[in-house]
C-alpha positions, -999 to +999 in steps of 0.1 A: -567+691+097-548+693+129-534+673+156-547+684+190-538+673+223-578+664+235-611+665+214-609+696+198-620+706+164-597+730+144-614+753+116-598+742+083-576+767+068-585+790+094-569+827+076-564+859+098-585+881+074-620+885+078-627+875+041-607+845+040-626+839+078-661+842+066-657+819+032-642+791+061-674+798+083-697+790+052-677+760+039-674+747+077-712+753+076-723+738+047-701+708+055-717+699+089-747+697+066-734+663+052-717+654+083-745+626+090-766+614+059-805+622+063-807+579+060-786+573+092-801+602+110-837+582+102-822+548+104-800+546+134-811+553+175-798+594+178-797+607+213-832+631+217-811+659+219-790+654+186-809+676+156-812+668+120-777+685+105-801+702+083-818+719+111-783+743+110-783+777+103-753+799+096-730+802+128-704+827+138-671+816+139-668+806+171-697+788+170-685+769+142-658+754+156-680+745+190-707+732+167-682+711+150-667+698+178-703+687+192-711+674+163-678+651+160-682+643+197-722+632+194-708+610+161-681+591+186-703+567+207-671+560+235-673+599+240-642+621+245-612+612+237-584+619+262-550+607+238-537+631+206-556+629+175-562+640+143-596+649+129-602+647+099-624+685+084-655+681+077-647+692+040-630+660+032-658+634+052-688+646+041-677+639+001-660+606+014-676+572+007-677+567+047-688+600+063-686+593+099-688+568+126-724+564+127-725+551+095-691+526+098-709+511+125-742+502+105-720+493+081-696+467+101-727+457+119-743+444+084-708+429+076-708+410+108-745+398+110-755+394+078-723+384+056-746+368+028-765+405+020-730+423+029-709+406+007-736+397-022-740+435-023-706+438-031-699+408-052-728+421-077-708+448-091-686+422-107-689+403-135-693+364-127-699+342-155-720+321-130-733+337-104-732+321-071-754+296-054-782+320-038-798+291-022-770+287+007-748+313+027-725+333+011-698+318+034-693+285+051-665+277+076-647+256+100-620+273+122-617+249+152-596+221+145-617+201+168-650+199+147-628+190+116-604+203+087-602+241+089-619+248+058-636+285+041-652+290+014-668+320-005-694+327-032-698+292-040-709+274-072-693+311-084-672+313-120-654+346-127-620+356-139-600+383-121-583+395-151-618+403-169-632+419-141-599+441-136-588+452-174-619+438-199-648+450-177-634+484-181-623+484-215-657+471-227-676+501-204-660+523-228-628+533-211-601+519-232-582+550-236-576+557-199-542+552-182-544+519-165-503+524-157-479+551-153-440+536-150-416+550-139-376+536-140-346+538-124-336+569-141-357+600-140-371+606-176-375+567-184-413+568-184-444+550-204-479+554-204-505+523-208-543+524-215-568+500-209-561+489-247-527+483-247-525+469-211-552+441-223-532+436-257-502+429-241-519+409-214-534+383-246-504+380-259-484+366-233-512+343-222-513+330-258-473+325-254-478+308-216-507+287-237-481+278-262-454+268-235-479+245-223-493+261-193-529+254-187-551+258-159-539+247-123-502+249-132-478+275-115-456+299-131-430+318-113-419+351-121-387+367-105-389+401-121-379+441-114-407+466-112-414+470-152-446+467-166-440+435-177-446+421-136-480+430-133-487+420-169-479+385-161-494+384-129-530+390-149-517+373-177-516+340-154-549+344-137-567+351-175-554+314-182-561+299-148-521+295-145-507+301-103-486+327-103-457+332-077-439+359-077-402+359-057-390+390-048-363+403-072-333+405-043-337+367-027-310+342-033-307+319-061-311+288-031-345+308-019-354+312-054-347+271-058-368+264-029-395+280-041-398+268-077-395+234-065-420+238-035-446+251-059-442+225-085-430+254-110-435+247-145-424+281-165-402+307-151-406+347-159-376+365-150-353+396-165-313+401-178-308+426-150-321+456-130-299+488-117-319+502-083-306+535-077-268+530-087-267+493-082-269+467-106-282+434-096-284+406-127-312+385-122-306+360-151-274+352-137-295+343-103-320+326-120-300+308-137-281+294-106-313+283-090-328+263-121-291+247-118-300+240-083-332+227-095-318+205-117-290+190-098-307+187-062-344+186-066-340+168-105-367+197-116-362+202-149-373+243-156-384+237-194-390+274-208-375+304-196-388+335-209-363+367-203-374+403-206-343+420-220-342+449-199-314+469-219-315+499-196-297+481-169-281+452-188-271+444-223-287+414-238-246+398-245-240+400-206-265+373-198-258+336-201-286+321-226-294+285-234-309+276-266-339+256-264-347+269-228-345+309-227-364+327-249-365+362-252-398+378-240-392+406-266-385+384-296-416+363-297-446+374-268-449+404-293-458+379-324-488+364-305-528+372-311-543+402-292-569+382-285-569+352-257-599+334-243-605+340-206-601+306-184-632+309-164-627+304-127-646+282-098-644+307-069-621+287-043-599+278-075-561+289-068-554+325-081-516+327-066-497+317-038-468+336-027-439+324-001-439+342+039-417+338+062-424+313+092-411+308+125-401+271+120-380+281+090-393+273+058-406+295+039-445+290+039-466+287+006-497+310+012-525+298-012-551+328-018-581+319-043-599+339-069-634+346-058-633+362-025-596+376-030-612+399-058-637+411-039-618+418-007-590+432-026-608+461-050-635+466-015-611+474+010-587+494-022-618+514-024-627+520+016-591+520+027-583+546+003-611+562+001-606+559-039-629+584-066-626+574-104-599+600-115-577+595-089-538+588-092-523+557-071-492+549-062-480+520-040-446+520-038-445+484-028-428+457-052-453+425-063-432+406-045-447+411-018-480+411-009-484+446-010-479+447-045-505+415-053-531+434-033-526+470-034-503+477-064-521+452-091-553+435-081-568+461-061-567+491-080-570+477-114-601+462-101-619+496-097-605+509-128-577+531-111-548+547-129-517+532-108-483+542-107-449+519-114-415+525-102-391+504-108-364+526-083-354+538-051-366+567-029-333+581-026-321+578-065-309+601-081-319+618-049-341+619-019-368+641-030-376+614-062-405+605-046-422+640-044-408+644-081-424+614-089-457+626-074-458+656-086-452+647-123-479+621-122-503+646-099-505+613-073-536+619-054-533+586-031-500+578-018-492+545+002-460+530+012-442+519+041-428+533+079-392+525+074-394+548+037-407+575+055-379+572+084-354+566+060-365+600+041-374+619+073-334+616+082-325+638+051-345+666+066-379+685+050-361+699+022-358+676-005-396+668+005-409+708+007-392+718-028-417+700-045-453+708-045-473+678-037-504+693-042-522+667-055-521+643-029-552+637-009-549+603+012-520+587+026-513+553+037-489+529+055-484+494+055-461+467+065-451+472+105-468+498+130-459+534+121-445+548+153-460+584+164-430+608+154-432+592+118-462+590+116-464+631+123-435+641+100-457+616+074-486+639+077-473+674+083-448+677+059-452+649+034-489+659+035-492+691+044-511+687+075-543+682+051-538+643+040-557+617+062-536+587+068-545+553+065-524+533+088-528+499+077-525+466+097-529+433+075-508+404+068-500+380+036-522+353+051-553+378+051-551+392+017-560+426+026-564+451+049-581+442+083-576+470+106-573+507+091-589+544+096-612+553+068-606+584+059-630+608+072-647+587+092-634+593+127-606+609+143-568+592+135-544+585+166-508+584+157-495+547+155-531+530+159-545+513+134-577+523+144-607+496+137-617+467+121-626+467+084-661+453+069-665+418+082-633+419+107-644+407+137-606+414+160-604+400+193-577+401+221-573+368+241-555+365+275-527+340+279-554+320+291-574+323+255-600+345+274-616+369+256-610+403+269-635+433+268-626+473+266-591+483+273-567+451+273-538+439+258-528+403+244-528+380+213-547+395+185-568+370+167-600+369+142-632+354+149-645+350+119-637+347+083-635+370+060-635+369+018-598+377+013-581+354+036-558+324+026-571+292+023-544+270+032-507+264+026-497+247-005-490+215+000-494+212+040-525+222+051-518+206+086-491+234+089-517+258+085-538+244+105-510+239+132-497+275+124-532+295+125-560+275+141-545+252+166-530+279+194-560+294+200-594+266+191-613+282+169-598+316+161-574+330+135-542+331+154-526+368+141-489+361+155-492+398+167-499+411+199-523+441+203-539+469+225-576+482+226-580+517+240-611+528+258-621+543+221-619+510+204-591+520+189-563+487+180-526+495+185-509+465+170-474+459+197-455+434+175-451+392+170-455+373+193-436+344+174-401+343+163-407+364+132-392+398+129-404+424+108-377+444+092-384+470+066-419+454+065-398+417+051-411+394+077-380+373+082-376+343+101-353+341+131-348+304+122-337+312+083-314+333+096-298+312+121-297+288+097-278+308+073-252+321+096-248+281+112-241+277+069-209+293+078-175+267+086-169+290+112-198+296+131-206+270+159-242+280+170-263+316+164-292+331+178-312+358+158-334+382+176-354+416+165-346+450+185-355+482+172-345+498+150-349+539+138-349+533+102-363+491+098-386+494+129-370+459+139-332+450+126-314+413+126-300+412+159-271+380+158-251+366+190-229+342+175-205+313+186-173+304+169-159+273+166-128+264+187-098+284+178-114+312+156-108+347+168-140+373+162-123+397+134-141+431+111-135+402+080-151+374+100-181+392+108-185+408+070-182+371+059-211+361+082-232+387+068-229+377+034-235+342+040-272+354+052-273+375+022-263+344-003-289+323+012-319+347+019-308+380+003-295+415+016-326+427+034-323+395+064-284+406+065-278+408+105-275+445+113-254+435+145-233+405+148-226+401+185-197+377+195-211+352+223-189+325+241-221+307+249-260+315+250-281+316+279-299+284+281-320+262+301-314+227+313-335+210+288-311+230+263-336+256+254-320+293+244-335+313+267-343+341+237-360+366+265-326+371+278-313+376+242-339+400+236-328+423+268-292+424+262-301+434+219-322+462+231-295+478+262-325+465+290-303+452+314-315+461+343-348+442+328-325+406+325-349+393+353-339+357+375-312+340+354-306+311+383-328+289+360-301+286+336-277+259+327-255+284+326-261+316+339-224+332+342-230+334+302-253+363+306-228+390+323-199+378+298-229+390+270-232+417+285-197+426+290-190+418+249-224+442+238-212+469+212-175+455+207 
């Protein structure tokens, strides 16, 4: 592969001796073969002029690289492409499970017109206890508030179970003995392997415990865990027993931990004595323990079982608090259960999880994703997205926490039967090349994490990233916030060697999965675009007007139609999600994102258009935060903001006022931080705190937050008319106070 300034096709591993020349003329040869599969040369409209690719005779080099280029040119219906790209060789499309455009487009086509023979082609290769009603659609759906209740549902009169269909399904096919997880810890050399066996074994025995605990089907567990085994273990052990799982990132508060138990109704908690990341030691119990106080004395929730993995390598078992008749050990007794646990068979639009995102009002939103469709939109677009073979290696480096780690860490991969990888540390622990260590050692073929990881690692230079061999990999991926085009190139030439396809992913917890990404070998990759719409993605781009716009645009990004994957409501509130999704824009999926079509098709995602800021792929709300800092005795009013950032791709951008007769001070500010970090958690701490007299506001009293958003990013000159104000003298005393 190469990047190239206009459509050009480079000759892969192109050598200077004639040998090494000639082999790359036959492969180059041979490959254009496969380029376009004898059915879609029969099956789809060709141009008279196109010939059957196995019409092609052996070509000098020269000619190779012009027929290739024709070839990837005849393949792109909007013609040439005028922007940098990559294209992908023909070596790694033609053995890829989408070869080219022609047949993506046949393939979306089916997806969009005919969802029922799509998506029943796809369901089929999973194992449903009851199959489906055949007699109706596949789907049915209501997305404009005005004919009704927004309502979706999949595969109905379905039963499956997504814990069969991703660990029993392959240990009854015979493959038992294959890895299903490779962990990795904190501390390079603390390592274990798990087959199919022993990741089923352990999976019965702690659903025989949650059984014991009284957990049946319907109720919600909540698990606040590190990255050990035991996270994604529970997460299947749940949905084998028809239990909710939620799982709370391992760095939030004990008050956002609260809030979440008693928001989902929790009934038993799964959490862990401690966990070190990188040289830091963080004690969980100690949190959890605070927030089942908080529980108990605000809420009067009563947490009745507790179960505590004793994770000895960061904590010893004496330096957590315990209370009899609550906590039990997860060691001590999960082990002593059966092997053996019946599988809670599942109505399709029965809840499998819900896990907590970040809204622009405030409070943390419940996101309610169900079994039948999840599982198939999760292991589909794994597959696609990734491109994935049976013998690959994956590694996600996202934590289950997030939904990342639900979709793309546990449910996806495990779904296909993949071997995934673990790692319970940081990139930069015990140094920065751990990740290249890490792939190495487990010969990682497919590699997917997030934009502000690779910017982070990019700033310690190639070196820690080029003494390790990294041979193995094949695809990369991003996910979480748009990679911007200098990452993005770093990401490919020397994390991948300039041979890796990248798989630049746009999706959000509300839709499950992946919605917009490249599939690898199937067209030509653009720096920073996520590219185009998966299977049964129908994107749009409204005006401010809610026009639909046509060809090259920009505006709100929003979904037409829906797809298997996607949430079905918020728990609890389902006007909220109406109000929050459905109701801006009558009869669309309202994204929150803005985004930009090319003249090749191609999406370029440009941010939110809410008050949500994506930082280190956290979507944080502006509100929570202001909230948190107005917490503070000494704060009299904040505004939050996103502006961005090198490393984060946004940061937490605070003006703050003080009350009367408190002076800004170095401890003042520190003290603000940390009360953000008390009630959210480290990764919403403000990364500038930005004394204010006053904010800019209207007469109605509105913060005028466009004016906020200038001054964070150093656009002054873009401040625009300020006469509307209430107060408009504020703005140059803002100004005048920026950076001090």
């Amino acid at each position: 592969m190469a990047i190239v300034p206009r459509s050009r096709w480079i000759l892969p591993n192109q050598a200077d001796d004639d040998s090494s020349r000639e082999k790359a003329e036959r492969r180059l040869t041979m490959s254009l073969r496969h380029l376009v599969p004898q059915e879609f040369i029969h099956s789809v409209p060709l141009p008279l002029s196109l010939e059957p690719c196995s019409s092609l005779v052996p070509l000098s080099g020269a000619a190779s690289a012009a027929a290739a280029t024709a070839a990837a040119e005849a393949l792109h219906p909007h013609g040439h492409i005028d922007e940098e790209v990559v294209h992908v060789g023909p070596e790694f499309s033609w053995q890829a499970h989408v070869r080219n455009r022609l047949q993506y487009d046949q393939m979306w086509r089916q997806s969009i017109e005919n969802p029922t023979r799509f998506w029943g082609n796809v369901a089929s290769e999973f194992f449903w206890n009851k199959k489906w009603n055949a007699e109706a659609p596949i789907v049915s759906h209501n997305f404009d508030v005005r004919n009704g209740p927004v309502a979706v549902e999949w595969f109905g009169g379905g039963y499956t179970n997504v814990c069969f269909n991703a660990v029993d399904r392959h240990v009854a096919a015979g493959r038992g003995e294959t890895t299903a997880m490779l962990w990795e810890g904190n501390d390079p050399g603390d390592d274990a392997r798990i087959s199919f066996n022993e990741l089923l074994d352990q999976i019965c025995q702690l659903s025989n415990f949650l059984r014991a605990a009284g957990v049946r089907k319907g109720d919600t567990v909540c698990l606040y865990m590190p990255m050990v085994p035991e996270l994604p273990i529970a997460m299947l052990a749940c949905a084998r027993i028809g239990a909710i799982h939620s799982v709370v990132f391992g760095g939030f508060s004990a008050e956002s931990l609260a809030g979440r138990m008693v928001d989902c109704k929790c009934k038993v908690l799964l959490t862990c004595s401690g966990v070190r990341r990188g040289d830091k030691l963080l004690g969980l119990k100690d949190i959890a323990d605070t927030a089942m106080r908080i529980c108990s004395e605000r809420d009067n929730m009563h947490i009745q079982t507790c179960l505590v993995y004793d994770n000895s390598r960061a904590m010893a078992r004496h330096e957590c608090a315990f209370t009899p008749g609550r906590d039990v050990w997860w060691q001590e007794v999960v082990s002593t259960y059966p092997t053996e646990a019946d599988v809670e068979w599942m109505a399709s639009e029965d809840p499998l999880f819900m896990l907590y995102t970040s809204g622009s009002t405030g409070k943390p939103k419940g996101v309610v994703h169900t079994t039948g469709g999840y599982m198939v939109y999760a292991a589909t677009t794994f597959k696609f997205a990734f491109d994935y073979k049976p013998g690959d290696i994956y590694w996600c480096t996202a934590d289950c926490g997030w939904i990342t780690g639900h979709s793309y860490l546990t449910y996806g991969p495990l779904l296909n039967g993949a071997t995934i990888v673990v790692f319970e540390g940081t990139p930069t622990w015990p140094d920065p090349g751990r990740w290249w260590h890490i792939v190495d050692k487990y010969k990682v073929t497919i590699f997917y994490t997030a934009p502000t990881a690779i910017r982070s690692l990019e700033a310690f230079g190639d070196s820690y990233v080029r003494r390790h061999s990294r041979a193995s990999l094949r695809v990369l991926g991003s996910v979480g916030e748009p990679i911007n085009p200098k990452a993005w190139r770093w990401y490919f030439e020397v994390v991948g060697g300039g041979r890796c396809p990248i798989s630049d992913t746009w999706w959000q917890t509300e839709t499950g999965g992946i919605c917009i990404t490249p599939l690898p070998g199937a067209w030509p990759l653009k720096p920073g675009s996520a590219s185009l719409p998966f299977f049964g993605i129908e994107p749009v781009i409204l005006d401010q007007n809610g026009k639909e716009q046509d060809g090259p645009c920009e505006g709100y990004l929003c979904l037409r139609r829906p797809w298997p994957g996607m949430a079905r409501t918020l728990f609890g509130d389902h006007a909220r999600f109406e109000a929050t999704y459905f109701s801006v824009w009558k009869g669309y999926y309202t994204t929150g994102d803005g985004a930009r079509r090319d003249k090749d098709g191609y999406i370029w995602l440009t941010g939110r258009v809410d008050d949500v800021i994506n930082v280190s792929g956290h979507r944080i709300s502006t509100e929570e935060v202001e909230s948190a800092l107005d917490a503070h005795p000494a704060c009299a009013e904040a505004a939050v903001v996103g502006y961005d950032h090198d490393v984060k791709g946004q940061g937490v951008y605070a003006f703050v006022t003080l009350m009367d007769g408190i002076s800004p001070s170095d401890s003042l500010r520190k003290a603000l931080k940390d009360s953000v970090r008390n009630e959210i958690g480290s990764f919403a701490a403000p990364d500038v705190i930005h004394w204010a007299p006053g904010l800019p506001k209207t007469r109605s009293g509105k913060i005028m937050r466009r004016i906020l958003r200038k001054i964070a990013a150093n656009k002054l000159d873009e401040l625009g008319d300020t006469s509307s104000l209430s107060n408009p003298a504020i703005v140059d005393e803002l100004v005048s106070l920026r950076g001090k």
